[in-house]
Structure formats: C-alpha cells, structure tokens
C-alpha positions as CSV (number, residue, x, y, z in Angstrom):
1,X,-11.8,-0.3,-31.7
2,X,-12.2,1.8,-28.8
3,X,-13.3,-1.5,-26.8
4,X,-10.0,-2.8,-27.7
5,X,-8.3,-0.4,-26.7
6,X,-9.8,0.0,-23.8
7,X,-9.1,-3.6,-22.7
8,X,-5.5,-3.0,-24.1
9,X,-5.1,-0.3,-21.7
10,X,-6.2,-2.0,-19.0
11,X,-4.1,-4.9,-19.3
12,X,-1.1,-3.2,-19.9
13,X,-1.3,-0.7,-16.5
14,X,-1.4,-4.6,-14.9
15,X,1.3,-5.8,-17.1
16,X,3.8,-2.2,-15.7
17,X,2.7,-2.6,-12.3
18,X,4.9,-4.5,-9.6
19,X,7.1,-7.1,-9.4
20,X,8.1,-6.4,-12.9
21,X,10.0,-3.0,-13.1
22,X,7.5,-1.5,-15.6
23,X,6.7,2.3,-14.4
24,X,6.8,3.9,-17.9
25,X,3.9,1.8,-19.0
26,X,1.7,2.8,-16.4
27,X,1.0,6.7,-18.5
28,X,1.4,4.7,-21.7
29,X,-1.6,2.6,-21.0
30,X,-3.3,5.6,-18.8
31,X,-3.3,7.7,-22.4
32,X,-4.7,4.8,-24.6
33,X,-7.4,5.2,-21.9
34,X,-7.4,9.0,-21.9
35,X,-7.5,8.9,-25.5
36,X,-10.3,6.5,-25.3
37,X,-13.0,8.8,-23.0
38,X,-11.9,12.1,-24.6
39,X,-14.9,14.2,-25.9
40,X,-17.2,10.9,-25.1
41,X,-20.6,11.1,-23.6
42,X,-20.6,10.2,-19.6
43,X,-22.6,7.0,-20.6
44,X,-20.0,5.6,-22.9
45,X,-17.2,7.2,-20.6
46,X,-18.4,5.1,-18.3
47,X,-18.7,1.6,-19.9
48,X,-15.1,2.3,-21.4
49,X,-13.8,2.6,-18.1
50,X,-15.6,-0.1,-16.5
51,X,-13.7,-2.7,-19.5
52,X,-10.5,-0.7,-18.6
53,X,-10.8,-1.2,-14.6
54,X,-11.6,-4.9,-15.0
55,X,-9.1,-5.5,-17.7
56,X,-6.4,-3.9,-15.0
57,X,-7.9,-5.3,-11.9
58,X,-8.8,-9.0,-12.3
59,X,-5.2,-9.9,-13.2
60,X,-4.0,-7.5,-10.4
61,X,-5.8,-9.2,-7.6
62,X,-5.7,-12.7,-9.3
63,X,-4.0,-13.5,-5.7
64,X,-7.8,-13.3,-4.2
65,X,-8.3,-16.6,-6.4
66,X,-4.9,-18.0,-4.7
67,X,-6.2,-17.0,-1.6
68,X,-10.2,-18.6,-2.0
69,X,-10.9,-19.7,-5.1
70,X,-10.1,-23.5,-3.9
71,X,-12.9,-23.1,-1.1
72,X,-14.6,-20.3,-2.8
73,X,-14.4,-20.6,-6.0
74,X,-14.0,-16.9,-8.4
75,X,-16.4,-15.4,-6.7
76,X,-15.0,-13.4,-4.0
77,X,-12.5,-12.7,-6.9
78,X,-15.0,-11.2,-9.2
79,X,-16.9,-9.7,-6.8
80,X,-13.8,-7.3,-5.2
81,X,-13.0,-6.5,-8.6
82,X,-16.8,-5.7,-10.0
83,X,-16.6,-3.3,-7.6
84,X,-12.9,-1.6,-8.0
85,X,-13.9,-1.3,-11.4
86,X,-17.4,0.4,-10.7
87,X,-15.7,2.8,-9.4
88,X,-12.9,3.2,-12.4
89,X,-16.6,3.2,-14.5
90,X,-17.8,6.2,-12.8
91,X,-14.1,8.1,-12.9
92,X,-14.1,7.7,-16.6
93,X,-17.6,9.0,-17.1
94,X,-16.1,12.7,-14.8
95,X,-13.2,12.3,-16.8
96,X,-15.5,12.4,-20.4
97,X,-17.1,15.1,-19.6
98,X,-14.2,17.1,-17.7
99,X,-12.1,16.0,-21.1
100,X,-13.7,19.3,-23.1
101,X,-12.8,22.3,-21.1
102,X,-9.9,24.2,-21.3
103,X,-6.8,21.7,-20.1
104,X,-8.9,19.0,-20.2
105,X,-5.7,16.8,-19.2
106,X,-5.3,18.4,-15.8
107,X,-9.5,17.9,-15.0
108,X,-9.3,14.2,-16.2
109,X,-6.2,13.2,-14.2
110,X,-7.8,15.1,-11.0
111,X,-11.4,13.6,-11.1
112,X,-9.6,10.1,-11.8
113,X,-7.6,10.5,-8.2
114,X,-10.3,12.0,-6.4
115,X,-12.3,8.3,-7.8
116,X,-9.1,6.7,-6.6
117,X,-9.9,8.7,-2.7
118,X,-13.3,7.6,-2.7
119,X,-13.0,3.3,-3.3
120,X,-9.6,4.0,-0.8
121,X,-12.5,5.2,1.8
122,X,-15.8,3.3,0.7
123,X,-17.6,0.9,1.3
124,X,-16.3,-1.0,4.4
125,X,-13.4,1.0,4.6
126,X,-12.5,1.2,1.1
127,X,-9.6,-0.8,-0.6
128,X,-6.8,1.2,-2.1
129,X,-4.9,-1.8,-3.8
130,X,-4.4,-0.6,-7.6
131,X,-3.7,2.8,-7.2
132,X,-1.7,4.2,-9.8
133,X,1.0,5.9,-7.6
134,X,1.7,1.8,-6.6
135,X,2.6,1.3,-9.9
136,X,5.6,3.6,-9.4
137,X,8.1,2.2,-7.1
138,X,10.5,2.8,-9.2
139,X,11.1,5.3,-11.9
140,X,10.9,9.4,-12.7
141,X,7.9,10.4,-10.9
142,X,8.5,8.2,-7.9
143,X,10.5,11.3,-5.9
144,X,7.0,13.3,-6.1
145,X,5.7,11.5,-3.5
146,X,7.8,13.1,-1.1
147,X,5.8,16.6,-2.0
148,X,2.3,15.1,-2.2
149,X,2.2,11.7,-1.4
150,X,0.3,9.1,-3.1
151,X,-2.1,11.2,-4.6
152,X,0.6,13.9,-6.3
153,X,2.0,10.8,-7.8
154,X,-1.2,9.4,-8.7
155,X,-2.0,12.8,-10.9
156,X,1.7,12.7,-12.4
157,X,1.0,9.4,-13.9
158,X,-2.4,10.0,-15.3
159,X,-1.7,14.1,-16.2
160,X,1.4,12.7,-18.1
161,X,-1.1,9.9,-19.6
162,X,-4.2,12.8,-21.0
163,X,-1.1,15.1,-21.9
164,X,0.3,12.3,-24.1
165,X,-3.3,11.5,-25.7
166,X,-4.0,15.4,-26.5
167,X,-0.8,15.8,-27.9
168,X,-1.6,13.2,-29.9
169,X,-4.5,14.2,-31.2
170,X,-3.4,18.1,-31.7
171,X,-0.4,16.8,-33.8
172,X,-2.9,14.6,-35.9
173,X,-5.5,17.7,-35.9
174,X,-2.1,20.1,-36.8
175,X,-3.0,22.3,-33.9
176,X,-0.9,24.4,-30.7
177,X,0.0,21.5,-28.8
178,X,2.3,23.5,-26.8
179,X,0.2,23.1,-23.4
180,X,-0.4,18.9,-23.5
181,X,3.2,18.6,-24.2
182,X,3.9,20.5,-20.8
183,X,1.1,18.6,-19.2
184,X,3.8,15.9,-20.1
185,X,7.3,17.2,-19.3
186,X,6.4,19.1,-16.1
187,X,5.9,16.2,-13.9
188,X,9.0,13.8,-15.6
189,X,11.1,17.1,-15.1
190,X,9.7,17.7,-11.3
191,X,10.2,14.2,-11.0
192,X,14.3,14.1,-11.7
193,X,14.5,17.8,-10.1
194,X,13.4,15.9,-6.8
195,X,15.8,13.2,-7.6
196,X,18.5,14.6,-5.8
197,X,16.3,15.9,-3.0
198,X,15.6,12.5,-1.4
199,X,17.1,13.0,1.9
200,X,18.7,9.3,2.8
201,X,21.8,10.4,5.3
202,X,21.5,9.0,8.8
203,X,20.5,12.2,11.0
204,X,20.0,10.5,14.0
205,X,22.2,7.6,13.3
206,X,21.7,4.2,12.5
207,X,20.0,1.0,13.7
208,X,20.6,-2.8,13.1
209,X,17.4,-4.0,12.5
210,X,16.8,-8.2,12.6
211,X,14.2,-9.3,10.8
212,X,12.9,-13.1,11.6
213,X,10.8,-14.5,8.7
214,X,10.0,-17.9,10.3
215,X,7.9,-19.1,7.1
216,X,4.6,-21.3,6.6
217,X,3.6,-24.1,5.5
218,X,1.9,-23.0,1.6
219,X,-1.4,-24.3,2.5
220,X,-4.0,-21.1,1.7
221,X,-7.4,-21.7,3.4
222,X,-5.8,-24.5,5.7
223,X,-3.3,-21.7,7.9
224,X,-6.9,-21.2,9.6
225,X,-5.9,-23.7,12.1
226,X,-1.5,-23.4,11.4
227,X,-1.3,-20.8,14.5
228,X,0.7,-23.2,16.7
229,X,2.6,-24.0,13.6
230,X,3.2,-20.6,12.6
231,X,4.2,-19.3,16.0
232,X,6.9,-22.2,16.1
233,X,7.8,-21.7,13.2
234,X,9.0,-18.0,14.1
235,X,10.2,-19.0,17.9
236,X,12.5,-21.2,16.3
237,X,14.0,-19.0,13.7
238,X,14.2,-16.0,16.6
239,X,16.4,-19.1,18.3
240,X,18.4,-19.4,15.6
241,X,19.2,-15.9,15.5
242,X,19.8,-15.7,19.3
243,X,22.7,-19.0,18.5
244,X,24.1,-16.7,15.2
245,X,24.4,-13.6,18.1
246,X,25.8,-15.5,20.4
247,X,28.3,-17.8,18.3
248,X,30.1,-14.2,16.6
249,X,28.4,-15.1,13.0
250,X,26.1,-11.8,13.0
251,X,26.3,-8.9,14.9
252,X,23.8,-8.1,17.6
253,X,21.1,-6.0,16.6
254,X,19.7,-3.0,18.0
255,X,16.1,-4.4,18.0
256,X,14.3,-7.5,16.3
257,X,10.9,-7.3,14.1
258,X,8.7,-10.4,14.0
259,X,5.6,-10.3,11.9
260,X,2.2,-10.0,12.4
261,X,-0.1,-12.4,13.7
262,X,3.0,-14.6,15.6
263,X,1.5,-14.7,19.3
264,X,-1.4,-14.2,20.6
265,X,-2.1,-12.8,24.3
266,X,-4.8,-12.1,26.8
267,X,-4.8,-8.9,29.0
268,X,-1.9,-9.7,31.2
269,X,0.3,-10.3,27.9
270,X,2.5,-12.9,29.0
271,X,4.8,-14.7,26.7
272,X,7.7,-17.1,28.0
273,X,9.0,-17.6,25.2
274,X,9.1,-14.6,23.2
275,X,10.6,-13.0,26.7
276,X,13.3,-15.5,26.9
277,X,14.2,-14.6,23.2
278,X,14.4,-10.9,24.0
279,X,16.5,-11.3,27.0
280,X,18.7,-13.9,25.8
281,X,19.5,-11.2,23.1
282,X,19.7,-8.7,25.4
283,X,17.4,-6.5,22.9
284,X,13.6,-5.6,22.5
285,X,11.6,-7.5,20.1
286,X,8.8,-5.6,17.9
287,X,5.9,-8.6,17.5
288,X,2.5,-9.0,15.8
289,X,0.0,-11.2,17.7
290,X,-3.6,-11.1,17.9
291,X,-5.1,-10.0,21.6
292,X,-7.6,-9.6,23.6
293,X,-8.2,-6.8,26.3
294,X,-9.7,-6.7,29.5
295,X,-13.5,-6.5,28.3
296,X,-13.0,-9.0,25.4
297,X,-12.2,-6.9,22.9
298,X,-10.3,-8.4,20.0
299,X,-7.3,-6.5,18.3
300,X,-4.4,-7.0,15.5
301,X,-2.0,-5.7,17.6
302,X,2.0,-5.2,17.3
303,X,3.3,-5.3,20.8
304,X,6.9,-4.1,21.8
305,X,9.1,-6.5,24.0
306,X,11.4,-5.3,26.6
307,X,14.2,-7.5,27.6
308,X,13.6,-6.9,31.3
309,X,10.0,-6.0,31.7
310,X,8.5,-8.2,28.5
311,X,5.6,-6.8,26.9
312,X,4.9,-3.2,27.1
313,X,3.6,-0.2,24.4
314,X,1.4,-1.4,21.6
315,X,0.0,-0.6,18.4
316,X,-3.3,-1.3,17.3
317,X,-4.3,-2.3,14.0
318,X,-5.8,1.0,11.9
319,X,-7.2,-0.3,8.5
320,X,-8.9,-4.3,9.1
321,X,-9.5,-6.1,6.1
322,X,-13.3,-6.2,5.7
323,X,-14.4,-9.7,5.5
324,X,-11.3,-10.8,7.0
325,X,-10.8,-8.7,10.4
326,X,-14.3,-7.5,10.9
327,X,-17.3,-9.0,9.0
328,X,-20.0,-6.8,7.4
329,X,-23.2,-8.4,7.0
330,X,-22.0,-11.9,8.7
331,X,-25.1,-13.9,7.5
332,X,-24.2,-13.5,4.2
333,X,-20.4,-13.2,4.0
334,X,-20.0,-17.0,5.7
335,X,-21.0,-17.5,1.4
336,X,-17.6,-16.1,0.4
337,X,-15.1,-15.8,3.5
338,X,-14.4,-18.4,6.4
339,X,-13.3,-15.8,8.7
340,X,-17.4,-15.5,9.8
341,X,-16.1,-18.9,11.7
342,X,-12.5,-18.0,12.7
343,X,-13.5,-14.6,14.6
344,X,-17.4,-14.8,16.1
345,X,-16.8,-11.4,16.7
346,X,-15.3,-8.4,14.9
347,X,-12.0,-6.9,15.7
348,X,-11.7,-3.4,16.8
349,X,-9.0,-0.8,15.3
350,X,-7.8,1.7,16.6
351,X,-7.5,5.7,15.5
352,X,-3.9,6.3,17.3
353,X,-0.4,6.4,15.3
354,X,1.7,3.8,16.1
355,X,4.9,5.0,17.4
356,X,6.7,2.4,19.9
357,X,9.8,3.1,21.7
358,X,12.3,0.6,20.9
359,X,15.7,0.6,22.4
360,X,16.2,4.2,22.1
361,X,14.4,4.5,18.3
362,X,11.5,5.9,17.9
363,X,9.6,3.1,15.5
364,X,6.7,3.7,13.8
365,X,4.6,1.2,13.1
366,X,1.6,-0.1,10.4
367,X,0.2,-4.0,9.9
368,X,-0.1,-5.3,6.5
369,X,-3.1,-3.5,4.9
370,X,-2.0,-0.3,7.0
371,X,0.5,0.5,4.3
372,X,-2.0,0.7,1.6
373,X,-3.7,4.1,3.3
374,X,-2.2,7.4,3.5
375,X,-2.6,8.1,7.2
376,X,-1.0,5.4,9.2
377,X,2.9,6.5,8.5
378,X,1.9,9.9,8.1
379,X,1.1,10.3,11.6
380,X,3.9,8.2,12.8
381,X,6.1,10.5,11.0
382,X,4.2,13.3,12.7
383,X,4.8,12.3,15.9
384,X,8.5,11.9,15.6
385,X,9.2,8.3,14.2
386,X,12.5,7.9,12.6
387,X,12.2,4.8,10.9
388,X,9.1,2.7,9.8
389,X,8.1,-1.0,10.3
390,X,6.0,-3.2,8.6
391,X,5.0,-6.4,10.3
392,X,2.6,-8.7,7.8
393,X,1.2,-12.2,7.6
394,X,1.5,-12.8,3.6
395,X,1.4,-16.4,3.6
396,X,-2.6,-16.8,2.8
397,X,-1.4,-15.6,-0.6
398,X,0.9,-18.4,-2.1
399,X,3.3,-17.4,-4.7
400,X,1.1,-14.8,-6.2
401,X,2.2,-10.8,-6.6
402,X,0.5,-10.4,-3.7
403,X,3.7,-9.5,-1.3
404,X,5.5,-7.5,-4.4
405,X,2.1,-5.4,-4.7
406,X,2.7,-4.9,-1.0
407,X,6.8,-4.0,-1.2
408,X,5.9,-1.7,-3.6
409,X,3.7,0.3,-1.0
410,X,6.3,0.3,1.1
411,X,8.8,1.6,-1.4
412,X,6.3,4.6,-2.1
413,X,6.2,5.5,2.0
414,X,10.0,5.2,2.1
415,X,10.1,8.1,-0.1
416,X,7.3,9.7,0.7
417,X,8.9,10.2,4.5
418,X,12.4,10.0,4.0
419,X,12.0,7.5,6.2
420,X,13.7,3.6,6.0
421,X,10.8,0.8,6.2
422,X,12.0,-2.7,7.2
423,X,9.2,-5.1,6.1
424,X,8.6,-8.2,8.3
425,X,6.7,-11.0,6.8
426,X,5.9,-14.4,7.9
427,X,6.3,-16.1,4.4
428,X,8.1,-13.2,2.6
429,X,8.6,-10.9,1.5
430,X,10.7,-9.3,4.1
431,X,12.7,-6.3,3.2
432,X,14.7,-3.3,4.1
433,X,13.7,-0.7,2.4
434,X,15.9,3.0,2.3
435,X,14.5,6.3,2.4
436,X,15.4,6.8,-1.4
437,X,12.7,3.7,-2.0
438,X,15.5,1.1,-2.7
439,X,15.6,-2.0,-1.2
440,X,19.4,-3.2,0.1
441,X,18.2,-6.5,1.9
442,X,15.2,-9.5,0.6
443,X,14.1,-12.6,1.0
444,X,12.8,-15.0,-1.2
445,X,9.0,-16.5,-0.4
446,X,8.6,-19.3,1.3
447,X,12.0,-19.7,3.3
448,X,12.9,-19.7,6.7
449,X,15.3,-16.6,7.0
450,X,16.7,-14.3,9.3
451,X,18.0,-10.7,7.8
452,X,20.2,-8.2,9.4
453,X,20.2,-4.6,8.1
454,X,21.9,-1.1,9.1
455,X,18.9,1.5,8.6
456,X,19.7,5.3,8.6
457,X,17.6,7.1,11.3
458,X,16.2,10.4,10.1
459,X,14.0,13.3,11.8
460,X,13.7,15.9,8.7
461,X,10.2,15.6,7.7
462,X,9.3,15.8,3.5
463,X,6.4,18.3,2.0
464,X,4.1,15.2,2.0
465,X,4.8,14.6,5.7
466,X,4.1,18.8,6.7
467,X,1.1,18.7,4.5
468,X,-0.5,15.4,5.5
469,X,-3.9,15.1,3.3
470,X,-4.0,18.5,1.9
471,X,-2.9,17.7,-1.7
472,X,-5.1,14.9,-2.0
473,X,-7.8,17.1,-0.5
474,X,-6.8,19.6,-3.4
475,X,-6.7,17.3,-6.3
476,X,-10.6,16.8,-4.8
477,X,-11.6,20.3,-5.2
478,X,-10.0,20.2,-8.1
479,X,-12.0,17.5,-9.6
480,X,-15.4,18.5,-7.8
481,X,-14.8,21.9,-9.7
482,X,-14.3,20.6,-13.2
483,X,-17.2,18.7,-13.3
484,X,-19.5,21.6,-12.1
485,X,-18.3,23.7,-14.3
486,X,-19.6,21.1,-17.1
487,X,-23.0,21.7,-15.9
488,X,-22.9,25.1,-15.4
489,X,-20.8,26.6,-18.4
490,X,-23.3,25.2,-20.9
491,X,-25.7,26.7,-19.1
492,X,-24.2,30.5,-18.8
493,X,-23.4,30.1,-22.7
494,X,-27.5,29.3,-23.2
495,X,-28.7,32.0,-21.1
C-alpha cells in the first residue's frame, strides 16, 4: 500500500503542476508522501521517495522525449530523471528520520528544500526544473515568494503537506493535534495576508514593450541546422511590426524584445538588418544571438540595440544547459546529445547580472534556463532593474509543457520582485507577465506573432529581493540541524 501511495503521490504533484491550474494538489499529494516516510527507517524512506520522484518526474520532463527520444531514444529521458529522483530518494530518507522529533512537519519540509538546493547546484550545475514552489503560479501560497523566494514557497507547500499527514494521523490516534493543524493554516493564512501586499502600481511609470515571436518550423533535432531559418523567420516578423508602427495599427513601442538565439555575431557585432529594424522604429531592440569575442570565446548572449549606434551593452548567459551549452565528458555525451557536434567547444557564462539600459528603462535580463535559479533576477533587481525580460528559444520542445513549466517560473519571479517579466520566445510561449504573477498578454505555440504590452515600472524592492539567499540558506541550517540532532539525541538519552 505504501508503494501505491507513493506512486499516487508522485503522479498527482505532476498531474497539479503547470499548465493546468492545479496548486492545491501539490500539498495534497506532498502529505500522501509525508504520510508515507513518517516514522520509516532511512532505507525505506529512501526507496519510497525514489518511486515518488520518478512517479512526479518522468511525466514532468516527458518534453526531454519530444526533444531526443526520435534520435535518442528514452534514454537521455530516463537518465535526467534517475537522477532528479536520486536526489528526491535521499530527501525522503532525512525527512524519515527527521519525521520523529518534536515538529517533525517543520524538519521534513526543511531537509526536503534543502534536497531541492542541492540537485538546483549539483552535478553540472544542477537542474532546478520540478521544484515545488513551480508548482505554485497560482494560488494561496504564491504571495510568499515575495518574502523568501522560491525556497519559502517551496517549505509552504511541503510544511502544509507533513502538517496535513500528522493531523491526520493524531485525529486517527485521538491525540493534541493542535500544532500540525497550524503547521497547516499558518502558511495558507500568511499566504492571503500577503495577498494584498503585492505591490503592482507603476512607480516609475510604464513601458510598451513589443514582443516579436517569429516562430519555427516544429522540426526537434532538425532546428540544428534552421538558424538561417529561424533568424528570418524573426527579421520578418520585426518587419511586420515596423509596417503595423508605421501604418497607425499599433502604437510605437518604447523598446522591442526578440528571443534568444536570433542572430549571431562576431566581435565587431554588426547586424544590418537588425539595425535597420531598430532605426526604422526609431527604438532599441533587446536580442538573443549566439557570439563570439575577440579570443574565440563562445557565449549565449542577449545584446541591446541602439537605433543610432546598433549594438551596444550585453548580457551573458549565467546558467548553460549541461549537455546542451557546454559538454561534460564530451567522449561520452556525443551517445545521448548532438550538441558534442554543433559546439566543438563549450560556451562560457558569465557571473555579472544582466541589467541593460534600454531607452531610458532599466531592463533586467535572464535566457531561458536562467529563470529556473534564484540568482539571475535577484541581482538584476539588486542593481536597480525595474522590469524583467526573458528572451528563450522553446521550439526544440514541440508542443510539450515544456514552455508552460517555463511561464510558470516566470510567474513565481514576477512576484517574488514585484517586478513585470515580458517573456520572448521564438516558438511560444511569449508573455507579459505583471508583478502580481498574472499574465495580461500570450501567445499561442507555434505562430508567428507580434504582442504589444503596457508594463508598470517599479523600484520598491520585496523581502525576497533585500534578503537574496538567506532564507534558503536558513531552511539549510534548518535541515542540517534536524538530522544531527537524530544522531545525537539517541545518543544523549543512552549515555
């Protein structure tokens, strides 16, 4: 039974995370779990969770099987996930044994985010996707994040999961179950207090914001060699958009995003065509392209575009997809990844906040698998950006969840910021995204579109923003604490 449940539990934190609107099934499913490592051994905390993280993950990232499983077959599927869900393994074998002190809920939620910290940093970088704060884009306990980011909203869900599982099983055992109950109610009520606390008025005023999704053909593997075809793809749309300005039948905007991965430069940085667009609009352009510096070294790069003096500040790519972007152990990763082929040598990221001057607004700016970590925005925020852009290249995905997975990020640094995030993406989905996390403007996938959007420009920075990685740090402690003290309380009551 509890191997059922466990798989249950699994499934059904997929089946509440995004596109489908689902957030209150995310601690439903996270106390079936919870319920299911309570006062278990480490050992059989840990094959639990390992059912329940690949019950959860292979349907989650079932877009990796878009993406290669023609080429590739599962493996690189599989593989991704056998490894997410190691880590899930070794969270629920802390959280067993953390589950029998005093407030076991509030151990077991911390050691499960500070598990969710460490595959978000290792190996190769870690991977983030399948966090449980992503499963929140909408709902109660989305406001937290604009007190502690990610990981506060990570804890919420799973604190209100163990709370709901020991209430549970107090009711049944007819004991106090005064304290899991509040281990439930606190964060749903912290959640609504901060409802009205989402800053979303236009303190610095506003910005129309273009956004050219150009599409791509839907042909996975094969956009290896569709750059030409992508980058015309988006020149033509950015066209259009320069006739609809110039005709009366939208207004001019401020500035124009273009996703990632539409040019690509060499040191000088010299586009004709992307300049002509910018001055015929008489606006700068905000661009993804890939380039290469001075001494050869490669970079995902976002580039802004001046009207008058073309291309001028950048941003460099922070997070790079392992695999993808830069290649660990090449001689063996050509078995599951074509990039080996596509880049003979690895990219390069950078370490500096991307925050570009555009027109006047301050602009900061992640690529893609930026918005899955915690420190991109953060330090654009810090250094004074008052609205954030996403340019991304989505189209390797076909019409998978990938993109939705991605929006929902987005949603999640809206209101962790309180900051508007206008999403870019070559195939969809683009967005505009508020600073309350709702989204005013979308496209569908696979269209050519252009979308015009009014963004509010803020500069009041949230509790998340002031403390950075400090909560996230503290939920670590936490967790580091809770399982010493497993070892060493038995140990004091013996001697």
């Amino acid at each position: 039974m509890r191997v059922l449940a466990a798989v249950a539990a699994g499934f059904a934190l997929y089946a509440g995370s995004p596109p489908r609107e689902l957030w209150w099934l995310a601690p439903l499913a996270f106390a079936v779990f919870a319920a299911v490592v309570r006062h278990r051994r480490a050992r059989a905390g840990f094959g639990y969770s390992l059912l329940f993280g690949f019950a959860f993950l292979l349907p989650l990232l079932g877009w990796l099987q878009d993406f290669l499983g023609a080429d590739f077959g599962p493996w690189p599927w599989l593989g991704v996930a056998a490894v997410e869900a190691l880590f899930i393994g070794l969270a629920g074998a802390g959280m067993a044994r953390v589950s029998r002190l005093p407030g076991g809920p509030v151990w077991m939620a911390a050691v499960f985010v500070a598990f969710e910290v460490l595959r978000s940093s290792v190996p190769f970088g870690g991977f983030p996707w399948g966090r449980l704060a992503f499963t929140q884009d909408t709902g109660l306990l989305l406001p937290l994040a604009a007190l502690g980011g990610s990981a506060l909203v990570s804890f919420a869900v799973a604190l209100v999961g163990g709370g709901l599982a020991e209430l549970v099983h107090r009711l049944r055992a007819r004991r106090n179950w005064a304290a899991p109950l509040a281990a439930v109610l606190v964060p749903v009520v912290g959640g609504v207090a901060m409802l009205p606390l989402i800053g979303t008025d236009a303190e610095e005023g506003t910005a129309r914001v273009a956004l050219v999704q150009g599409n791509a053909p839907n042909i996975g593997l094969g956009l290896l060699n569709a750059d030409d075809e992508l980058r015309a793809n988006h020149v033509a749309e950015a066209r259009r958009l320069v006739a609809d300005v110039q005709a009366g039948r939208v207004p001019q905007p401020d500035f124009v995003v273009l996703p990632e991965q539409v040019g690509s430069w060499g040191p000088g940085r010299t586009d004709p065509e992307l300049s002509a667009i910018a001055e015929q609009l008489g606006v700068p352009l905000v661009v993804g392209g890939i380039g290469i510096d001075a001494d050869g070294t490669l970079r995902n790069q976002i580039v802004q575009w001046d009207p008058a003096t073309g291309a001028g500040d950048r941003y460099v790519k922070q997070h790079l997809v392992p695999f993808a972007e830069t290649i660990p152990m090449r001689s063996v990763a050509r078995l599951v990844t074509p990039f080996v082929d596509r880049f003979p040598r690895d990219m390069v990221p950078a370490d500096e906040p991307g925050v570009l001057n555009v027109g006047g607004v301050r602009v900061g700016v992640g690529i893609c698998y930026d918005v899955a970590y915690d420190d991109v925005y953060t330090g654009a925020v810090q250094q004074g950006a008052t609205v954030l852009a996403l340019p991304t290249n989505n189209a390797w995905y076909g019409h998978s969840e990938m993109s939705y997975q991605q929006l929902a990020m987005a949603r999640l640094r809206a209101v962790e910021h309180g900051r508007a995030v206008v999403v870019a993406s070559t195939s969809g989905v683009s967005a505009a995204v508020q600073p309350d996390g709702s989204v005013s403007e979308q496209t569908e996938q696979f269209t050519a579109q252009n979308l015009i959007a009014e963004v509010p420009l803020r500069s009041t920075r949230t509790v998340a923003t002031e403390l950075g990685a400090a909560p996230t740090w503290v939920l670590v402690a936490l967790a580091a604490g809770a399982v010493l003290a497993t070892w060493w309380l038995p140990r004091r009551e013996r001697s």
